[in-house]
BADRENSE-397933 format. One record per residue (C-alpha): x, y, z; residue in three letters. Coordinates in nm, 4 decimals, always signed. Each point is the difference from the previous one (the first is absolute). Layout:
<sites>
<site x="X" y="Y" z="Z" aa="ALA"/>
...
</sites>
This chain:
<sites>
<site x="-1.9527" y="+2.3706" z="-0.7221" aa="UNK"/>
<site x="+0.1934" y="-0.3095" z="+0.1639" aa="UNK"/>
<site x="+0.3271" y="+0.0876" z="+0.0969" aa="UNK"/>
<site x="+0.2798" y="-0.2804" z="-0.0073" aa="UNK"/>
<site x="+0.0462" y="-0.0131" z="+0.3280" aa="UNK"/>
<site x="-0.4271" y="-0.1224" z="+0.0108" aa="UNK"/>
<site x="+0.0207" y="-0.1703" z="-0.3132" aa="UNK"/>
<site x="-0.2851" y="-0.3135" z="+0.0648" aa="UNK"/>
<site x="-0.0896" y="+0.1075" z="+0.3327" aa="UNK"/>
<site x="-0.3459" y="-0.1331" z="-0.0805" aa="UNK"/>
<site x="+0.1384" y="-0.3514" z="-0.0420" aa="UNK"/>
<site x="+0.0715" y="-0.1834" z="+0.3323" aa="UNK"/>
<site x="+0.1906" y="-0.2031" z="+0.1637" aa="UNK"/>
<site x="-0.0563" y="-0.3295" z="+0.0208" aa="UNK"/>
<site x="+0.0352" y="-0.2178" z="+0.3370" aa="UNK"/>
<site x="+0.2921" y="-0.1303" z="+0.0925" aa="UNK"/>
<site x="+0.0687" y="-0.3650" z="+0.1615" aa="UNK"/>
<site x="+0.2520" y="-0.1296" z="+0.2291" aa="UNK"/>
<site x="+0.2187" y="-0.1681" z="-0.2387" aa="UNK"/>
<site x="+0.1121" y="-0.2330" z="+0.3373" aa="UNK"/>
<site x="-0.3871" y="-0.1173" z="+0.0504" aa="UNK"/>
<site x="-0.0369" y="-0.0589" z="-0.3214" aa="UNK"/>
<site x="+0.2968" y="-0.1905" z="-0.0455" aa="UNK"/>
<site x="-0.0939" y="-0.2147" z="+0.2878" aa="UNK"/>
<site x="-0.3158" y="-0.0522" z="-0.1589" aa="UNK"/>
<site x="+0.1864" y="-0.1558" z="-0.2794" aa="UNK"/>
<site x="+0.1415" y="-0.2271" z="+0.2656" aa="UNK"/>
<site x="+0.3107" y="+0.1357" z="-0.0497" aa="UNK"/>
<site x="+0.0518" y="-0.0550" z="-0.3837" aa="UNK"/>
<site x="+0.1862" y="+0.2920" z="-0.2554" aa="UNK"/>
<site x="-0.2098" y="+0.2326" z="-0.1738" aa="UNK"/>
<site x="-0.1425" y="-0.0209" z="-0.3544" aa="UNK"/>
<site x="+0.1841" y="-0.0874" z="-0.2655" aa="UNK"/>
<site x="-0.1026" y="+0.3428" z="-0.1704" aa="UNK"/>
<site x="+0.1648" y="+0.1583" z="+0.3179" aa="UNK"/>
<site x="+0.2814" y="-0.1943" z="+0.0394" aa="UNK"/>
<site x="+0.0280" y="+0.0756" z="-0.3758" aa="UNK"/>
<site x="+0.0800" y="+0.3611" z="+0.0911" aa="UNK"/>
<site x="+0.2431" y="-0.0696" z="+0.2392" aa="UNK"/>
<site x="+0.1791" y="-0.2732" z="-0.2135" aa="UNK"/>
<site x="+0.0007" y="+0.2929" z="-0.3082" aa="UNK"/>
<site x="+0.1939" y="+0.2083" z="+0.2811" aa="UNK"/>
<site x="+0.2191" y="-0.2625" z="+0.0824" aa="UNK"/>
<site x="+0.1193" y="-0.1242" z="-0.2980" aa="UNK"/>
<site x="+0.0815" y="+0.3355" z="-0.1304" aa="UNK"/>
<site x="+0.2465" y="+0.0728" z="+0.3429" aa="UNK"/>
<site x="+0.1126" y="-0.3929" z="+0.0226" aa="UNK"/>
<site x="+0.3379" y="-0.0046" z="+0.1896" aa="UNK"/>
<site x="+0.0400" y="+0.3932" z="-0.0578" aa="UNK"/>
<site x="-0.0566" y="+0.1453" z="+0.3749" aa="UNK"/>
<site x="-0.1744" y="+0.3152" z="+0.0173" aa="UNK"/>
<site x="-0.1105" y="+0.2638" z="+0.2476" aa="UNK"/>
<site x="-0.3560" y="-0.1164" z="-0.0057" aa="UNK"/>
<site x="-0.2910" y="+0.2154" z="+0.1960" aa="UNK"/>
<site x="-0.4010" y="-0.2092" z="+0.0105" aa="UNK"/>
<site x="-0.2459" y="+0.2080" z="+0.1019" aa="UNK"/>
<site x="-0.2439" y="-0.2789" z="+0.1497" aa="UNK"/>
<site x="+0.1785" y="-0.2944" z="+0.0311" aa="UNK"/>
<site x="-0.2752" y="-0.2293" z="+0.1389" aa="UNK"/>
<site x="+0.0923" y="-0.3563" z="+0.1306" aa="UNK"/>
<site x="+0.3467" y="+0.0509" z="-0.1487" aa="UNK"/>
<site x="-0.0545" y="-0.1942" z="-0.3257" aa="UNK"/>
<site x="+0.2192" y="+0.2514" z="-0.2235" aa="UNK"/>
<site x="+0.2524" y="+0.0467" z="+0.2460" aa="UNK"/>
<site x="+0.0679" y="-0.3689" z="+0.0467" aa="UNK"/>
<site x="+0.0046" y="-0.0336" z="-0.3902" aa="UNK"/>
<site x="+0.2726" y="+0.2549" z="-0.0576" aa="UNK"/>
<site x="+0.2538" y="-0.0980" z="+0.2885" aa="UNK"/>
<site x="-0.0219" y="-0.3572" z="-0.1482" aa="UNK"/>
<site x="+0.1027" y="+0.1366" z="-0.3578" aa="UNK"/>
<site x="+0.2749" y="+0.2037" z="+0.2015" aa="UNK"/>
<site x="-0.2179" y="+0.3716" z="-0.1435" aa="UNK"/>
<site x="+0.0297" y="+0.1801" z="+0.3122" aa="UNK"/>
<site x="+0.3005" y="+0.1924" z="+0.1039" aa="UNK"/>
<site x="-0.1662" y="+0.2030" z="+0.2316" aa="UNK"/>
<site x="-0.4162" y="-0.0020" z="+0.0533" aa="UNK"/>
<site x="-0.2383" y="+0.2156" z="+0.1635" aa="UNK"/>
<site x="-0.3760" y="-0.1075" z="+0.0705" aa="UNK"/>
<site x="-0.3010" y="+0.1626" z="+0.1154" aa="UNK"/>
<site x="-0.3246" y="-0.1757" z="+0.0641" aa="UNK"/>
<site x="-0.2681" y="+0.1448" z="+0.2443" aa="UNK"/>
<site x="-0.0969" y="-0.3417" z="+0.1602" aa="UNK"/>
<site x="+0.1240" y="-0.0719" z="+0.3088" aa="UNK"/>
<site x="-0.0823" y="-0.3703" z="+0.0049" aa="UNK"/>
<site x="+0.1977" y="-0.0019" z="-0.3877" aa="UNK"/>
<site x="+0.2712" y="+0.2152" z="+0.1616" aa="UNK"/>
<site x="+0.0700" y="-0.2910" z="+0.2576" aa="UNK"/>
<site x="-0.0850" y="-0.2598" z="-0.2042" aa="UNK"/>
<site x="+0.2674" y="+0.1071" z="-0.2623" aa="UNK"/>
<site x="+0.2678" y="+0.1038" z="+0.2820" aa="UNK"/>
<site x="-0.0476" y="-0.3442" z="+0.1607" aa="UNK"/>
<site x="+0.0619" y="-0.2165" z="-0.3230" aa="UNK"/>
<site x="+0.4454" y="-0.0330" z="-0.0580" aa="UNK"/>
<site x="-0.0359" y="+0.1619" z="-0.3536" aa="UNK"/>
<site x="-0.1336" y="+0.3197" z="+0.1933" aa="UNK"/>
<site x="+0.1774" y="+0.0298" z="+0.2836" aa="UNK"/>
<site x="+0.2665" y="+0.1736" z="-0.1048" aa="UNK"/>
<site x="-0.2089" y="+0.1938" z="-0.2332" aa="UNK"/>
<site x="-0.0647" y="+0.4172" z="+0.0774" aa="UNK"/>
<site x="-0.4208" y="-0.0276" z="+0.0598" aa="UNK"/>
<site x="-0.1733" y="+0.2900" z="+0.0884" aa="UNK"/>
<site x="-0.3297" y="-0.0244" z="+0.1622" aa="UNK"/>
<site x="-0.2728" y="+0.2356" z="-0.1439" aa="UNK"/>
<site x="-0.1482" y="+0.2117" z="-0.2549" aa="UNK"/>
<site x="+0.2210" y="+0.0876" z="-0.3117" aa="UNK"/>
<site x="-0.0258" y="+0.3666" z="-0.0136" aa="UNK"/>
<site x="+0.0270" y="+0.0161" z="+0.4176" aa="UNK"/>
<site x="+0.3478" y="-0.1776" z="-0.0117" aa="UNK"/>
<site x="+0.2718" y="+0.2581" z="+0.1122" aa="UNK"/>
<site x="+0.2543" y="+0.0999" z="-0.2427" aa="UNK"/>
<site x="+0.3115" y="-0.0490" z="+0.1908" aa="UNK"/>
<site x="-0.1671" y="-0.3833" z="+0.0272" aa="UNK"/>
<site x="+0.0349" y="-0.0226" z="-0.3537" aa="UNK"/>
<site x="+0.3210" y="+0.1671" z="-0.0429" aa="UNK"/>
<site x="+0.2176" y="-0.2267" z="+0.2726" aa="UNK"/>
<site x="-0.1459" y="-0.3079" z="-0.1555" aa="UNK"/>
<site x="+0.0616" y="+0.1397" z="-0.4092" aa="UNK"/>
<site x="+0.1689" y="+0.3047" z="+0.0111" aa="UNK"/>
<site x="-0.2331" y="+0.2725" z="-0.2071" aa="UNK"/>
<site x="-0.0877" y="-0.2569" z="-0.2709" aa="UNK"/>
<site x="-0.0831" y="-0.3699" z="-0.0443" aa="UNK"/>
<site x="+0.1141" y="-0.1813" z="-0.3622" aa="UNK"/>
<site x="-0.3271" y="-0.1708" z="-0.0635" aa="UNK"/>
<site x="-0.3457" y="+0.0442" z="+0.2298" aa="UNK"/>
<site x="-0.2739" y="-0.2082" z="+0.0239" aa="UNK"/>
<site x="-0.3653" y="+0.0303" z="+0.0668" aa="UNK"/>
<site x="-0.2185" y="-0.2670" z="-0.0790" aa="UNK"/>
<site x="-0.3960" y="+0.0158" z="+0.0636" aa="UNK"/>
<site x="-0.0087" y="+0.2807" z="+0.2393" aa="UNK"/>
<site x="-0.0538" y="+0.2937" z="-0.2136" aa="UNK"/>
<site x="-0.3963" y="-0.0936" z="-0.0406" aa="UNK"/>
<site x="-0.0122" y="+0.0350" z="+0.3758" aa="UNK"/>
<site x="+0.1538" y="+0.3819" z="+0.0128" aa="UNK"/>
<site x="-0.2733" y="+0.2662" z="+0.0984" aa="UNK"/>
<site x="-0.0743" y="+0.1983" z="-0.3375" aa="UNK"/>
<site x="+0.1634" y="+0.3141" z="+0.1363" aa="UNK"/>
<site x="+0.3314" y="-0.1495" z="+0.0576" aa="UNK"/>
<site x="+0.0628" y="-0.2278" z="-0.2823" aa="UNK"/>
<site x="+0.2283" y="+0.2897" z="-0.1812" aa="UNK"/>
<site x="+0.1892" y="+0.0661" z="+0.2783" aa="UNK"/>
<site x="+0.0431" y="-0.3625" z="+0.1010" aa="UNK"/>
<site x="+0.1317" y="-0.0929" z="-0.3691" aa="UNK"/>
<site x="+0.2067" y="+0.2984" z="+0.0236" aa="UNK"/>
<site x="+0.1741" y="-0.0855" z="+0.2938" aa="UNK"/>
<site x="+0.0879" y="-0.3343" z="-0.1383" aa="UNK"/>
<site x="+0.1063" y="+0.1626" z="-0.3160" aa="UNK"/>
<site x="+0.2117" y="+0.2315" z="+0.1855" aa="UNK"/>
<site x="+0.1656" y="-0.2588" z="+0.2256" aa="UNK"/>
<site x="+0.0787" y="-0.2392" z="-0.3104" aa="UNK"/>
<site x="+0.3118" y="+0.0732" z="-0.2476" aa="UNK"/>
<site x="-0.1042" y="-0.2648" z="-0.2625" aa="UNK"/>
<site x="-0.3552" y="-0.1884" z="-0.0354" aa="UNK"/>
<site x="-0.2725" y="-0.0111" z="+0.2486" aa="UNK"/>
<site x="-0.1987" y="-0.3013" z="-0.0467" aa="UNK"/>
<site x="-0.4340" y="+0.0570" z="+0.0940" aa="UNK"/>
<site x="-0.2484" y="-0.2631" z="-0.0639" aa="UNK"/>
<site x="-0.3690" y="+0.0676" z="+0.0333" aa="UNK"/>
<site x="-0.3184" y="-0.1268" z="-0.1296" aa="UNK"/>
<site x="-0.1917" y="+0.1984" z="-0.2954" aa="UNK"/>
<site x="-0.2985" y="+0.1008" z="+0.0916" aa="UNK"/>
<site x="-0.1714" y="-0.0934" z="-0.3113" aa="UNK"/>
<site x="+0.1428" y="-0.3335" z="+0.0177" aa="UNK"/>
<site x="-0.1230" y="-0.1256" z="+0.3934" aa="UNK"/>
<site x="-0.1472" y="+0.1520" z="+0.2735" aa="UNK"/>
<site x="+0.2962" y="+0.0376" z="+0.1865" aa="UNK"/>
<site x="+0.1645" y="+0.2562" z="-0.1991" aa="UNK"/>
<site x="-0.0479" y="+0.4153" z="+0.1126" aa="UNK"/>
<site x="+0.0900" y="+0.1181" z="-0.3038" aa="UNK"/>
<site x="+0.0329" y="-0.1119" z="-0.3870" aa="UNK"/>
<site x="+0.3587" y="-0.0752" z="-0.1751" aa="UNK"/>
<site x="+0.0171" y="+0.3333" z="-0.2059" aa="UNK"/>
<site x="-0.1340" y="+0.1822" z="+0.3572" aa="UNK"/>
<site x="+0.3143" y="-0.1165" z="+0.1669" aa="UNK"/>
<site x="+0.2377" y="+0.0549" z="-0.2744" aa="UNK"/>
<site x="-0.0908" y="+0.3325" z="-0.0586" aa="UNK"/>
<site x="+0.0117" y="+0.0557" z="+0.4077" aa="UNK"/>
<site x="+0.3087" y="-0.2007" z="-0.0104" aa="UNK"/>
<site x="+0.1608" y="+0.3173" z="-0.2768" aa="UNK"/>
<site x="-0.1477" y="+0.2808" z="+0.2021" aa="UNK"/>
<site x="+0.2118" y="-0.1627" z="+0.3107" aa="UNK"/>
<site x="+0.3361" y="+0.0588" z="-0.2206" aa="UNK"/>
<site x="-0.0026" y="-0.3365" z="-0.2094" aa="UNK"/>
<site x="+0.1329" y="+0.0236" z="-0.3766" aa="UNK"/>
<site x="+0.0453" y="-0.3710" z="-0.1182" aa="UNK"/>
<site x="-0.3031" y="-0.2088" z="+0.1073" aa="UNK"/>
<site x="-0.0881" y="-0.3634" z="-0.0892" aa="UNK"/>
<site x="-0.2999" y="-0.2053" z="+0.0702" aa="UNK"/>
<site x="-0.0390" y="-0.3991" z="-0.0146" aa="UNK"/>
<site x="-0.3294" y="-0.1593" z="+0.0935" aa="UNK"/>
<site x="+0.0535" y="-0.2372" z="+0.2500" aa="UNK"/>
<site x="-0.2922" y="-0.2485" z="+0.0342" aa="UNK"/>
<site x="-0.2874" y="+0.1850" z="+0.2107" aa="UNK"/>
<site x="+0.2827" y="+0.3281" z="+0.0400" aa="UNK"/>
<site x="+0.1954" y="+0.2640" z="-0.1999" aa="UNK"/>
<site x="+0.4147" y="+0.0091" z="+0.0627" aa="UNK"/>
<site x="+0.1366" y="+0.2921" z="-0.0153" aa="UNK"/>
<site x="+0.3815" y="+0.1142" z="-0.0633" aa="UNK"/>
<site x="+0.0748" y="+0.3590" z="+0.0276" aa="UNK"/>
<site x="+0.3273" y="+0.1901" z="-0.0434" aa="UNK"/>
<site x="+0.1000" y="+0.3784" z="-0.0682" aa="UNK"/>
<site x="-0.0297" y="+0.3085" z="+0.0846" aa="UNK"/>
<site x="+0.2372" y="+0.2178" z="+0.2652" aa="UNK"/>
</sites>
């Protein structure tokens, strides 16, 4: 029998990329407009409303810019385990001031998290990183989040039947997404990804 805490086990990870190589590949320009679409659907619904907002893999900064230039973020918290992102984002004057940890989600200390948000964040993000968790942590590593975050914890990931990118499918992660403590889950495709908006539970 799988137990929760193995659930998909035989479905791996898939690689991950440093998001600051690839954006220089772009030469420097934004992401896609399916994943700029996720962070504008964030933005829009915290527009001039600051929050206590945690990211777990912030990347080259993109979200982070977007919500301290629609005044989101009353306090902010980010984790990303690229060092070259890390100093990328610290070195740009919309991250400066910004709390950034440098390293793996579930190896950032608590008492990191807790002078930066106190116990709990508003609103968390995590945006294409969950495909890249090792099979045996993905419960605990949505759990974490969903302990850390009073609100809605935003995820984005590919579905597996959709592109080859994805880990697992849409009702794979929603029902991983519940066993983690989730009660109210929505989903919106979002052009070659699934968005993902997740509240509940104690």
């Amino acid at each position: 029998m799988t137990t929760t805490m193995h659930k998909f086990e035989e479905m791996p990870a898939t690689a991950g990329a440093d998001e600051l190589h690839l954006h220089k590949m772009r030469g420097g320009r934004d992401y896609s407009a399916g994943h700029q679409a996720m962070y504008r659907i964030i933005v829009e619904a915290l527009r001039g409303r600051p929050q206590s907002i945690l990211e777990v893999g912030f990347g080259v900064g993109f979200g982070l810019q977007l919500l301290r230039e629609a005044r989101c973020i009353e306090t902010y918290f980010g984790c990303d385990p690229s060092v070259p992102c890390f100093e990328h984002v610290r070195a740009q004057p919309w991250g400066a001031s910004a709390r950034l940890y440098c390293g793996e989600w579930l190896s950032v200390p608590d008492m990191e998290i807790d002078s930066a948000l106190g116990h709990q964040a508003a609103y968390s993000l995590c945006l294409e990183v969950i495909e890249h968790v090792h099979p045996l942590e993905r419960l605990r590593f949505l759990k974490r989040i969903r302990c850390r975050t009073s609100e809605t914890s935003f995820f984005s990931t590919p579905c597996l039947s959709e592109s080859s990118h994805g880990a697992l499918r849409t009702d794979q992660w929603v029902e991983l997404m519940r066993d983690a403590g989730y009660v109210d889950i929505v989903t919106i495709p979002a052009q070659w990804t699934t968005f993902y908006a997740a509240s509940g539970g104690a």
